[in-house]
C-alpha positions in Angstrom: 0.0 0.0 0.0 1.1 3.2 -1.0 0.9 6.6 1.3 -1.6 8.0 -0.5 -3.8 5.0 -0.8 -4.8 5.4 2.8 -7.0 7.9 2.0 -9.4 5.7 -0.6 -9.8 3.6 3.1 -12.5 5.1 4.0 -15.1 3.4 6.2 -18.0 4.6 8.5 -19.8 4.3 11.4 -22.9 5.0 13.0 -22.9 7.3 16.1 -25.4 7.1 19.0 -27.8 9.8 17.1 -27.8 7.6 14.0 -25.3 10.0 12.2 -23.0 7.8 9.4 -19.4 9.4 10.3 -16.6 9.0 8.0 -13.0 8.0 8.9 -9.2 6.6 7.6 -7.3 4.5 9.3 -4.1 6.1 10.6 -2.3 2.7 11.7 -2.7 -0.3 14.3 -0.9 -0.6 17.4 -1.1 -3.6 19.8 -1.4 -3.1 23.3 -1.9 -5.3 26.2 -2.7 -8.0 24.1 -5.4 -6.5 22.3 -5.2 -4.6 18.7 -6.3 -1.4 18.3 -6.7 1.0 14.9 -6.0 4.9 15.1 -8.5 6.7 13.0 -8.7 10.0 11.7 -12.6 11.6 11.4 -13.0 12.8 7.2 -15.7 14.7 6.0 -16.6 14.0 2.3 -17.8 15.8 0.0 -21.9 15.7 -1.0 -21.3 12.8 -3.6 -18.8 11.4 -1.0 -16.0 10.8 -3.3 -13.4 13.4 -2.1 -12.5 14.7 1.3 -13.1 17.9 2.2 -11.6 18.0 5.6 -10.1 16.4 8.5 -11.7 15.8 12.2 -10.2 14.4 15.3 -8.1 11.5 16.0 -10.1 8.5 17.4 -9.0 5.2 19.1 -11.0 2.0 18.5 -10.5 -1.7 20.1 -10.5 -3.5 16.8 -11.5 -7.1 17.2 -11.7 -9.8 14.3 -15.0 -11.2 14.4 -16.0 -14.1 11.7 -18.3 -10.9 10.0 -15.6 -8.8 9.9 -13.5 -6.5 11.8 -15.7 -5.0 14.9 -14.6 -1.6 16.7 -15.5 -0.5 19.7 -14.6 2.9 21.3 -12.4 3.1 24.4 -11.7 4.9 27.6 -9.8 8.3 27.5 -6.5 6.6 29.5 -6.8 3.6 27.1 -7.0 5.8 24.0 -4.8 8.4 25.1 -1.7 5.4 26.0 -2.3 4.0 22.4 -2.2 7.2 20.6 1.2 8.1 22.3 2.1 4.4 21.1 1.1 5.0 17.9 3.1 8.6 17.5 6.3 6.8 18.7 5.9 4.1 16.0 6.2 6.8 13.2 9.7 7.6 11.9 10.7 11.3 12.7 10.2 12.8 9.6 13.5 15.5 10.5 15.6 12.4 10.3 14.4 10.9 7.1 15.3 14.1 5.4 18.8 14.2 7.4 19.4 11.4 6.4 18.7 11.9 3.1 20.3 14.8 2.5 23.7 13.1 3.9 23.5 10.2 0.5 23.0 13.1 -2.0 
């Protein structure tokens, strides 16, 4: 998968009004034995085939289920201990262009 091909994986869910809300996957960090997906909130345009703009960062406790993949919010600590996981997992974008500025 390339970068930009995270953005064409865009799934919803319903919220507790009934409201279909749009987001992207971000990445998947395992935690405490369980696997959990970072998620950025997108809002499409009206024929919701482009994004328009970005929302918050979410936190769901993914869990593979024989229909799918099931996700399920969690607790502020919970969410807030994964996301810091999750930032730490991506490479520090200062160094990547150090480093390649040094091979040039």
């Amino acid at each position: 998968m390339s970068e930009h091909e995270h953005y064409e994986e865009i799934f919803s869910l319903f919220d507790q009004d009934g409201n279909e809300v749009f987001f992207h996957k971000l990445g998947e960090v395992e935690d405490e034995g369980n696997v959990y997906w970072v998620c950025e909130e997108v809002f499409l345009n009206e024929a919701k085939d482009m994004i328009e703009d970005l929302g918050e960062v979410y936190v769901f406790k993914a869990d593979e289920t024989p229909e799918g993949i099931m996700l399920e919010g969690v607790e502020r600590d919970v969410a807030v201990r994964v996301f810091e996981k999750w930032k730490q997992s991506i490479p520090d974008l200062e160094e990547m262009f150090e480093d390649f500025e040094e091979e040039e």
